[in-house]
N, C-alpha and C positions, 0 to 999 in steps of 0.2 A: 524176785530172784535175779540174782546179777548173770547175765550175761556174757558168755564167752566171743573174746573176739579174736580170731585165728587171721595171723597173716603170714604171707609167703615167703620162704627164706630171699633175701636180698642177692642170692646168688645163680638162685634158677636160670638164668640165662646162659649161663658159663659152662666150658665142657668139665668131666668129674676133676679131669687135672691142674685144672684152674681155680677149682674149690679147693683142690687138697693142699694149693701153692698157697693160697690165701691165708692172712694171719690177722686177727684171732679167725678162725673156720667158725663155720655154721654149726649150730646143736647137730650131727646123724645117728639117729634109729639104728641104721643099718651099720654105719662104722664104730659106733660101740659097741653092738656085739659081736661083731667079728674082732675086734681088740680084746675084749674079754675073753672070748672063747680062744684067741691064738696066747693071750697073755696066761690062762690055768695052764694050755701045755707046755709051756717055754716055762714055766714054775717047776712041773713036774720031768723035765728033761735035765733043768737044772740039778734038781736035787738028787738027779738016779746019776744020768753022766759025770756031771762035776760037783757030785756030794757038794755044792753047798750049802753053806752055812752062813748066818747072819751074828752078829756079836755088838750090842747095843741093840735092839731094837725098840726097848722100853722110849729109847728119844724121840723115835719117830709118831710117837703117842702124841698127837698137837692135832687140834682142829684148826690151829690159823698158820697162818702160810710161813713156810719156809725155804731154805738152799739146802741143797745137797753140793758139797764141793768136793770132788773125789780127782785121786789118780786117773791116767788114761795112757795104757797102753794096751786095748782091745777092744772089739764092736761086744766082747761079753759086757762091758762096764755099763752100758745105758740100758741092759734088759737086768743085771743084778740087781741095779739101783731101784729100779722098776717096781722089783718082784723083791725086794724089802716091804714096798708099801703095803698097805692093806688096797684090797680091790676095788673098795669105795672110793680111794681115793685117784684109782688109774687114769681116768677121765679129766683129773684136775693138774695131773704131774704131765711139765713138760720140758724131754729136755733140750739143749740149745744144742742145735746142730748146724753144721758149716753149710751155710745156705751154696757153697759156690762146690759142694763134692755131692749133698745126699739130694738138693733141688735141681736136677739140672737133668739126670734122666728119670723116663717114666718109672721103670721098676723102683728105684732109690727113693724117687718121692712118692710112691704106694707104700714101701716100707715106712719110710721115715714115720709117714703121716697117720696112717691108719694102725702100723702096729706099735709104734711109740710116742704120737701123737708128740714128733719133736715140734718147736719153735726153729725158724728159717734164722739163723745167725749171725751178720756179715761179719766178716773177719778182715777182709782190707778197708773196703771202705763201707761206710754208710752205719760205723762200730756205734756212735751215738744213740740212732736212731735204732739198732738193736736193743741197745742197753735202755731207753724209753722204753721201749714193749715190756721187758723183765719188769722195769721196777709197775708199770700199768698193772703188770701179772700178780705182784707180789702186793699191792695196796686194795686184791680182794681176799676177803678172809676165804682161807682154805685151800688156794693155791698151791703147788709146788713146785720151784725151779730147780732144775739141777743142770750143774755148770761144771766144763774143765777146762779151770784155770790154764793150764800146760796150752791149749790151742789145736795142739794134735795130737794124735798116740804118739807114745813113744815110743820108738825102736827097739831099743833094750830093756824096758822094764822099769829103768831109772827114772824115779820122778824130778821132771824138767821144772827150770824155772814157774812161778804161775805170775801172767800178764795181770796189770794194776786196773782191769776193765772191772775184776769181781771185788776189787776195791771199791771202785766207781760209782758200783753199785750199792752195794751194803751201805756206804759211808752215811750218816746220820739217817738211816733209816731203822725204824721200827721194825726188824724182825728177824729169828733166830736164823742162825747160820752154824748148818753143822761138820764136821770136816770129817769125811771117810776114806776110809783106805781100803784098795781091793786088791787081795792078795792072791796071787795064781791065775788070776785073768790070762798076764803076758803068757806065762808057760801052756794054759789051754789054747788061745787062740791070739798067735799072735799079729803080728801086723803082716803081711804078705801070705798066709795060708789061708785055703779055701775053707777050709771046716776044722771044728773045736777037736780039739784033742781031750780023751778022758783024765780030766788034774786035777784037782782040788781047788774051790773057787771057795774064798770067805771074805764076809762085807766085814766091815770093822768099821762102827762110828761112833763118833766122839761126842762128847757131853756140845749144848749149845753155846752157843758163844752171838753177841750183840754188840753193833756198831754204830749205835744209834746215838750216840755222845761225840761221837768223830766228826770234825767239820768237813764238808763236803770239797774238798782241795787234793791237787795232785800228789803230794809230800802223803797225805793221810792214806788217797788210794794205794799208794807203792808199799803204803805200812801196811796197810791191811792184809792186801796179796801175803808178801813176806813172812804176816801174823800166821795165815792159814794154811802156806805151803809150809812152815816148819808144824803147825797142827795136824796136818796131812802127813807129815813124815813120820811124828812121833806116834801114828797107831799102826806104825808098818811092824810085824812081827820079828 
């Protein structure tokens, strides 16, 4: 009979907020189901408050890893995106958040970590060594990243430019990339109010799309961004 041999997580020594700063984190017992249990009500809040709705969801039907690339003008966009998946897969979805706004106080990194299991971001510097951890994330089947291009919400609503990092990424890699749009996020919760207003929130995503033929260069990443900000525009209602 083979024998089990059980070892200690590599983090035990560290206090919880130094676990939860850490990336990849350790398997937790205890913080998946507190994810899960906080993730069915933010489902069921969703759909009573801000009736929403999902519109493709047959694409998100993939066992192997993919992007979610959406608009962002709201904190609703990473718990919509979320709460498209199926629930098996909430533990494997992560999305990238601006290590230098959601890692920096305690509260923000309890949320970030435990209820949306983000990835820590950089955004000025150390973008490289970000964009390593994604593609590490995305080269295990079943994974899933989800990314906004734009960098921050937007103010108005308007979808911003999107940065050639998720170029960067995708460029001659194996694996689907799909471009969504969230419509009424802005008008429910926008950027400066404390709590969601009752509006209509609907996901809209788009068929996949592969950039795995694209040679790994600057010229390609700028194309690509461009590719999926105008894919991102065309599911805007």
């Amino acid at each position: 009979m083979k024998r089990w041999q059980y070892e200690p997580a590599a983090d035990l020594d560290q206090t919880i907020i130094e676990r939860l700063r850490n990336f990849p984190r350790q398997p937790d017992m205890l913080v998946y189901a507190v994810r899960s249990f906080i993730a069915l009500i933010i489902r069921v809040l969703l759909r009573t408050w801000c009736r929403f709705e999902i519109i493709g969801e047959e694409h998100l039907r993939s066992n192997r890893s993919f992007v979610l690339v959406a608009n962002h003008s709201s904190h609703l966009d990473t718990v919509c995106l979320l709460a498209g998946l199926p629930l098996r897969r909430l533990h494997r979805a992560f999305p990238a958040a601006a290590a230098d706004y959601f890692f920096k106080s305690v509260p923000r990194t309890w949320i970030a970590t435990v209820i949306v299991n983000a990835l820590p971001f950089a955004r000025q510097t150390n973008v490289r060594n970000s964009l390593a951890i994604c593609g590490e994330l995305l080269a295990n089947a079943g994974n899933v990243l989800i990314i906004f291009p734009e960098g921050t919400r937007s103010m108005t609503g308007d979808l911003q430019e999107f940065k050639p990092g998720i170029g960067a990424l995708v460029a001659g890699r194996d694996v689907a990339v799909l471009p969504c749009y969230l419509d009424g996020a802005h008008r429910a919760w926008p950027k400066g109010k404390r709590i969601p207003r009752p509006r209509k929130v609907r996901l809209i995503i788009g068929g996949p799309r592969s950039y795995a033929a694209m040679p790994s260069d600057k010229n390609s990443a700028q194309a690509i961004a461009n590719e999926l900000h105008e894919a991102v525009r065309a599911l805007k209602p």
